[in-house]
Each structure stands twice: as C-alpha cells, then as structure tokens.
Biotite code that builds the C-alpha atoms (Angstrom):
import biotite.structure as struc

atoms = struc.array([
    struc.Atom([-5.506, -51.569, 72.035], chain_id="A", res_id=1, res_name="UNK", atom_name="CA", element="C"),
    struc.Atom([-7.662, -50.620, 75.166], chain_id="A", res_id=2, res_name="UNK", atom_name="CA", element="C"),
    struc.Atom([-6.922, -51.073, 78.323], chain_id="A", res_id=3, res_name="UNK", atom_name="CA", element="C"),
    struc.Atom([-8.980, -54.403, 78.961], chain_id="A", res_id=4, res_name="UNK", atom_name="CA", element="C"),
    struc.Atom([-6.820, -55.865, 76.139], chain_id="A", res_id=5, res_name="UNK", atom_name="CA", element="C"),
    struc.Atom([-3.532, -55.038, 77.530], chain_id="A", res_id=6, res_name="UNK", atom_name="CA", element="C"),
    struc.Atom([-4.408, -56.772, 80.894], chain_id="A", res_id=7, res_name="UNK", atom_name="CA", element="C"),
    struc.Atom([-5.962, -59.559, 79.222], chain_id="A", res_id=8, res_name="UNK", atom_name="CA", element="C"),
    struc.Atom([-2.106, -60.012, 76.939], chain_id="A", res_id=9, res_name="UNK", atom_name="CA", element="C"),
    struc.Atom([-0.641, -59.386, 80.276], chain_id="A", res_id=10, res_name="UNK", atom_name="CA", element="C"),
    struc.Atom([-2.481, -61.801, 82.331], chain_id="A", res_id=11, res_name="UNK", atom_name="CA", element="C"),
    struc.Atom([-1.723, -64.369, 79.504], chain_id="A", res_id=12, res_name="UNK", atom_name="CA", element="C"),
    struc.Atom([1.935, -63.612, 80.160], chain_id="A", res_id=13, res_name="UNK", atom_name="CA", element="C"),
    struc.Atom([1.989, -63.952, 83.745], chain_id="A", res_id=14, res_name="UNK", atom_name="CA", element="C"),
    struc.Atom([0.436, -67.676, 83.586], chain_id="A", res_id=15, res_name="UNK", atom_name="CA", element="C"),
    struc.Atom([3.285, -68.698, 80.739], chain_id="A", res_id=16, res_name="UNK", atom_name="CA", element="C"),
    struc.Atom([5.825, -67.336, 83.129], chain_id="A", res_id=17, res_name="UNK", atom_name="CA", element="C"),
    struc.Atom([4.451, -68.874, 85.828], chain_id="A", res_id=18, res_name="UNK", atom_name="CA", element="C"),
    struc.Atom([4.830, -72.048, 83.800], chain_id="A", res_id=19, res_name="UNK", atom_name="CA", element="C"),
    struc.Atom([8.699, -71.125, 83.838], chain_id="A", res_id=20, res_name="UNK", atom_name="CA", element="C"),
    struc.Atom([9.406, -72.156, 87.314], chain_id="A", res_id=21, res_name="UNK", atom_name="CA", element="C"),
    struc.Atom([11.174, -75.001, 88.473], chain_id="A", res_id=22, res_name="UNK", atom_name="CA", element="C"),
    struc.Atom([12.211, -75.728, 84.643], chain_id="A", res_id=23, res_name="UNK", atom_name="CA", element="C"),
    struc.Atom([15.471, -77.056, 84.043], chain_id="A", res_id=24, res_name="UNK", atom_name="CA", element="C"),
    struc.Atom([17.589, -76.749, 81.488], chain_id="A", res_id=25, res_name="UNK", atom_name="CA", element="C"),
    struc.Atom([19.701, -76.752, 79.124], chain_id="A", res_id=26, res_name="UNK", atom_name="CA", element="C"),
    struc.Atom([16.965, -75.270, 76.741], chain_id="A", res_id=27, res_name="UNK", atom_name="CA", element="C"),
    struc.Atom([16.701, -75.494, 73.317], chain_id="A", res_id=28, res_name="UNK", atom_name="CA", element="C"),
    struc.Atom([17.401, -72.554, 71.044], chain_id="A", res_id=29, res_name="UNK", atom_name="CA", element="C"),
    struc.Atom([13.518, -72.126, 70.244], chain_id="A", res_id=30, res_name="UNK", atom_name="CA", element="C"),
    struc.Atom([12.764, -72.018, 73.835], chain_id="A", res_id=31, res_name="UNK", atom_name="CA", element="C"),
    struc.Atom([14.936, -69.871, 74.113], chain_id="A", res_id=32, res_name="UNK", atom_name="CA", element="C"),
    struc.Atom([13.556, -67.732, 71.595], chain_id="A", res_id=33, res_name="UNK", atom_name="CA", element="C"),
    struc.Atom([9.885, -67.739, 72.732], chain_id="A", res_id=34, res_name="UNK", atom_name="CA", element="C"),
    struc.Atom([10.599, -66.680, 76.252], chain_id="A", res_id=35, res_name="UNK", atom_name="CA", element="C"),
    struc.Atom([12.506, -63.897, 75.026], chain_id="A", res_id=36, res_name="UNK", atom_name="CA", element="C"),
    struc.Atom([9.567, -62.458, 72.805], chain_id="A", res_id=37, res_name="UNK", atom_name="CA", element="C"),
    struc.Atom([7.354, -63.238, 76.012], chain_id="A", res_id=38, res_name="UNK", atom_name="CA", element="C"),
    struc.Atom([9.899, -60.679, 77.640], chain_id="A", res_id=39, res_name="UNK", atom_name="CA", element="C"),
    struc.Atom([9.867, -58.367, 75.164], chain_id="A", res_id=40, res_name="UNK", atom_name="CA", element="C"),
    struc.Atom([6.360, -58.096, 74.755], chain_id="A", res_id=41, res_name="UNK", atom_name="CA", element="C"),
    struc.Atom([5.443, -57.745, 78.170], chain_id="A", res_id=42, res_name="UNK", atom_name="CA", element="C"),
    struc.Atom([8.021, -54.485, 78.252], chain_id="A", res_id=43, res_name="UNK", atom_name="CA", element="C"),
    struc.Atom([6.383, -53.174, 75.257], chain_id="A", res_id=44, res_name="UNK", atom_name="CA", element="C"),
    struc.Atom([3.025, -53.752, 76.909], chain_id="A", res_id=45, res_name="UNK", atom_name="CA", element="C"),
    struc.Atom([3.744, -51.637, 79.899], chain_id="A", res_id=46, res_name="UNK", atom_name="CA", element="C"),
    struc.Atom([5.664, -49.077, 77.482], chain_id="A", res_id=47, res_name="UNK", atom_name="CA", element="C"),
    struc.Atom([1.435, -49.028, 75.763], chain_id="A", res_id=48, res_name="UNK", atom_name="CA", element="C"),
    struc.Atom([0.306, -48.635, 79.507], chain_id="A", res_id=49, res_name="UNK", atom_name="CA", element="C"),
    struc.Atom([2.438, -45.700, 80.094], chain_id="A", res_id=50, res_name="UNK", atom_name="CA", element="C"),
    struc.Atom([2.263, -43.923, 76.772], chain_id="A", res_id=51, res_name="UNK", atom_name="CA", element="C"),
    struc.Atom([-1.706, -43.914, 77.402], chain_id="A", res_id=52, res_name="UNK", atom_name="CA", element="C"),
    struc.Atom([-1.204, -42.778, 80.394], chain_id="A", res_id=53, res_name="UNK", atom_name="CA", element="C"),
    struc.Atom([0.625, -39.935, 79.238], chain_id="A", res_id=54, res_name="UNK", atom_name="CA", element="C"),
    struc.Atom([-1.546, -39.296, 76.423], chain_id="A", res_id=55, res_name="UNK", atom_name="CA", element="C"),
    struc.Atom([1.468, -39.883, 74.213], chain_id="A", res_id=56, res_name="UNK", atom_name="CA", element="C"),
    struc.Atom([-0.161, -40.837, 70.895], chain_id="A", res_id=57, res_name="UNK", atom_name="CA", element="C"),
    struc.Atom([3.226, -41.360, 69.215], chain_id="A", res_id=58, res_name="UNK", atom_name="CA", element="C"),
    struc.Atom([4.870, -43.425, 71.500], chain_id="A", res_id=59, res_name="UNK", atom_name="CA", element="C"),
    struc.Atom([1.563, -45.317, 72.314], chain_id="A", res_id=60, res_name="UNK", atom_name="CA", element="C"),
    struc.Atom([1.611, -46.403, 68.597], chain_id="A", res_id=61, res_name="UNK", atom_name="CA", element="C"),
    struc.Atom([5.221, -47.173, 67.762], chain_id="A", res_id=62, res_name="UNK", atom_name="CA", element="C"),
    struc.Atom([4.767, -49.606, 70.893], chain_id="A", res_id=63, res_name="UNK", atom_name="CA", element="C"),
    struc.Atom([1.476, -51.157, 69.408], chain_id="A", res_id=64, res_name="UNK", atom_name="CA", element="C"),
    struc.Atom([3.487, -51.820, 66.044], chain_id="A", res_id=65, res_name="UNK", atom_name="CA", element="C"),
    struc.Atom([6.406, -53.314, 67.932], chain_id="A", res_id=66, res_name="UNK", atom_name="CA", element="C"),
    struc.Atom([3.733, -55.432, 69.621], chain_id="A", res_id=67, res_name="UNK", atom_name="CA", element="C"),
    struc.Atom([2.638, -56.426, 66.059], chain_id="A", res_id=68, res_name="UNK", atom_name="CA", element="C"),
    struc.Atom([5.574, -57.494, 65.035], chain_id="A", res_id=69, res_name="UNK", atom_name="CA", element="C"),
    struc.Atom([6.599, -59.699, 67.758], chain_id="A", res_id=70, res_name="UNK", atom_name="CA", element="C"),
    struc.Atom([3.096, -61.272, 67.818], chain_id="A", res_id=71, res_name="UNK", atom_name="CA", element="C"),
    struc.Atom([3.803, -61.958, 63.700], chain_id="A", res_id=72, res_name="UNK", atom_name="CA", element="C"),
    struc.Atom([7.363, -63.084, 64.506], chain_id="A", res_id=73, res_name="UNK", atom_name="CA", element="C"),
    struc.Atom([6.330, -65.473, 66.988], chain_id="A", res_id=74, res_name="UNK", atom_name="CA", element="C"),
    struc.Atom([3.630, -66.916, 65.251], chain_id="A", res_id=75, res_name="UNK", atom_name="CA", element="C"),
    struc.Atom([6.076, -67.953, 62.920], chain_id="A", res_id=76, res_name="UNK", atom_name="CA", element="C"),
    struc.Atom([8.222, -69.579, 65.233], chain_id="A", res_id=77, res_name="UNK", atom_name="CA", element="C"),
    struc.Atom([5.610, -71.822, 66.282], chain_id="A", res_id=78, res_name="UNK", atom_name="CA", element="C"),
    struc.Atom([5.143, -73.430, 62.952], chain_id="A", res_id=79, res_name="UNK", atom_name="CA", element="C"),
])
C-alpha cells in the first residue's frame, strides 16, 4: 500500500467520522460494529505509516494483513 493510498483510506475515514457528530443514540449493535472497524482501521493505518517510516518490512505487513481482514470483515457486515 503506498503512501497516496493510505491518505486516500484515511481521508475516507475522516469524512465518515465527521458524519459521527451530533448523532444520537442509542445505536444499534451493527452501528456499533462498523464504527469500531472504522477505529480500528484507522490505528492500523497509522501503525502502516509508521512501520514505513521505519523501514520495518515486518511490521509494515502484518499491519497491511490486519487491514485486509477488517476490510473483508466489514464487507460482510454490510450485506
């Protein structure tokens, strides 16, 4: 994942969170849900940032499969 990728993801994050204020609750369990894999993948993009910046190959990829993985989980939330 380059660089340009990572802020595009990001940037994609910060407008859904955006979206978050002023909500009210009580949420439902699948909201719930989704904005904790938002959360979780915008950690694990700025744990990609910093492994590359580090020139940590083996961290950089164990974050990019973690991203994977929450991009597969939550595409099967939506359905």
């Amino acid at each position: 994942m380059t660089t340009k990728q990572i802020e595009k993801e990001l940037n994609k994050i910060y407008k859904e969170r955006k979206s978050w204020n002023g909500a009210r609750g009580p949420f439902t369990k699948s909201a719930i849900r989704r904005r904790t894999l938002i959360l979780f993948k915008q950690k694990t993009l700025y744990n990609i940032e910093n492994a590359k910046r580090e020139k940590d190959k083996n961290k950089e990829a164990f974050n990019l499969e973690i991203c994977k993985i929450i991009d597969k989980y939550s595409d099967e939330d939506k359905i």
